[in-house]
C-alpha positions, 0 to 999 in steps of 0.5 A: 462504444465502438472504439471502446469495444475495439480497445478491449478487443486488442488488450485482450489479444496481447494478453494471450500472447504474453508469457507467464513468470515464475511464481515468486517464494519471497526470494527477493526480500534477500537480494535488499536485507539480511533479516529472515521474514517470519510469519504469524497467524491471525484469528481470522484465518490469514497468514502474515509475512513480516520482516523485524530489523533495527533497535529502537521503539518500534515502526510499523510500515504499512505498503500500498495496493498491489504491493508488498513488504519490498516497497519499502526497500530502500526505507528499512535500511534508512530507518533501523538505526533509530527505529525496530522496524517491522514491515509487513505483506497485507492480507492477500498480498505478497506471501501472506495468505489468500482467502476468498473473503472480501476485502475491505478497509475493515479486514485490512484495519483489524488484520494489522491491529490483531498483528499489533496486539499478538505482538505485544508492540507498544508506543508504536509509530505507524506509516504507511502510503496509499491504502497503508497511510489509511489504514495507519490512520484507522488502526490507531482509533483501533489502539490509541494506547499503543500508538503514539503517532502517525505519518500518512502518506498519500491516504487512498480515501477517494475516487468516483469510479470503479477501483477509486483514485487510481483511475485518475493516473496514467494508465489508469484506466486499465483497472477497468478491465477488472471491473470488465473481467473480474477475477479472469483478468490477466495482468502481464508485466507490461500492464502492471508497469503501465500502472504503477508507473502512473504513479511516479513523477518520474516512472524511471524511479521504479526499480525493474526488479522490484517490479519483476517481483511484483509481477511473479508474486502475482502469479500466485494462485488467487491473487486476481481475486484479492485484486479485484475485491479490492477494487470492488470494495473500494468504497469503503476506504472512503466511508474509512474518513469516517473515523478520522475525527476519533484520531487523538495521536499526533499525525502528520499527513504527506502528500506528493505534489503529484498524487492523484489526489485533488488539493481540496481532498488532502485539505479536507483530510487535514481539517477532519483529523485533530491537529494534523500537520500537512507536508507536501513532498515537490516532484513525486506521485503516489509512490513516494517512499519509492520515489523519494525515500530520503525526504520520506525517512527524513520526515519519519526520523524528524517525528522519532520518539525518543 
């Protein structure tokens, strides 16, 4: 308990001396595509940003927690030839809107089913990682006349502790300081990148100006509280596989041979959702669109509906 206090102790100290970053407008986006992001409103209250690129039939990405639209950078470009791609920033995350409700698997699934249906989009492929390849999996139950299939990568839909999986990756443990500080923790760059980095079988694969990205847009007034209510929450992408049987699209599962997720847990997956093909993708984490955005694009574009 000592050692644990004197722990705490010492990161909150460096976190007093760390400075701040300019707060992030979304200027990034720019520096990887040409198409201008739009914004829509949902009924309940939130604000969305959203990028529209390519032709074809259209490809909803879904990102990870504590990420945004940017994640996947190095996917749009691979996948607008064949696809219209729409990327999205989650509620309470990159500049779409910041409410203090909770945020749970549920307001996530009816956000990005409610983004689905303003849009009009139909025959929809849904991809997502992380919390992004749960919802892909829910929101089609949601809409199994407008989605035609699903890749899920890396479904974050398990954890013992506090905050779920991510506990279980280097630096993981770090997350526990929201359980300790609530809403008053601080997150400077260099704790963000220990944590992200933690999901990378090569943390050299994470871009540092994308992570210079992360860390601005999180200067945004209300972030620490979409944060913390993720983690407080995070149940509830657990009792989210609940659901998984009522899945009648096709779906293609890929996980990293890496990912903090147990062989057991990804095999359970494979058998609770009818017909679901399993893809292990070899020397990568849980970031894996970051990490190997070929073979990742390669399995989305092996899946295209023509």
């Amino acid at each position: 308990m000592n050692n644990m206090l004197s722990l705490i102790i010492s990161f909150v100290a460096m976190l007093t001396v760390t400075g701040c970053a300019t707060t992030s407008l979304g200027e990034y986006t720019s520096t990887w595509s040409q198409d201008k992001p739009e914004t829509i409103r949902l009924d309940n209250g939130f604000t969305l940003r959203y990028q529209c690129t390519g032709n074809g039939p259209p490809l909803v990405l879904l990102h990870t927690l504590r990420t945004q639209l940017d994640y996947f950078e190095k996917l749009v470009p691979a996948l607008k030839e064949h696809y219209q791609v729409y990327v999205l920033d989650l509620p309470g995350h990159g500049q779409s809107g910041l409410l203090p409700v909770a945020y749970t698997e549920e307001l996530f699934r009816e956000s990005v089913s409610e983004f689905i249906t303003k849009l009009n989009l139909r025959n929809v492929t849904l991809a997502g990682e992380s919390i992004g390849g749960v919802l892909a999996l829910t929101v089609s139950t949601e809409l199994p006349d407008l989605v035609d299939r699903v890749i899920s990568l890396n479904p974050y839909d398990y954890g013992e502790n506090f905050g779920g999986g991510v506990r279980r990756s280097r630096n993981g443990w770090i997350i526990s300081l929201f359980n300790v500080f609530g809403t008053y923790t601080i997150e400077p760059e260099f704790v963000l990148a220990a944590v992200l980095r933690g999901g990378f079988s090569d943390p050299s694969q994470l871009p540092e100006d994308l992570l210079t990205e992360f860390h601005r847009t999180g200067k945004r007034n209300g972030y620490r509280y979409t944060e913390y209510s993720v983690f407080k929450n995070w149940r509830t992408w657990i009792e989210a596989r609940q659901v998984y049987s009522r899945i009648t699209v096709p779906v293609t599962l890929v996980y990293a041979s890496d990912d903090w997720s147990r062989p057991e847990e990804r095999e359970r997956n494979r058998l609770a959702i009818p017909e679901a093909e399993l893809i292990t993708v070899e020397n990568a984490g849980h970031f894996t669109s970051l990490e190997k955005p070929e073979e990742v694009s390669s399995i989305i574009l092996t899946h295209h509906i023509r």
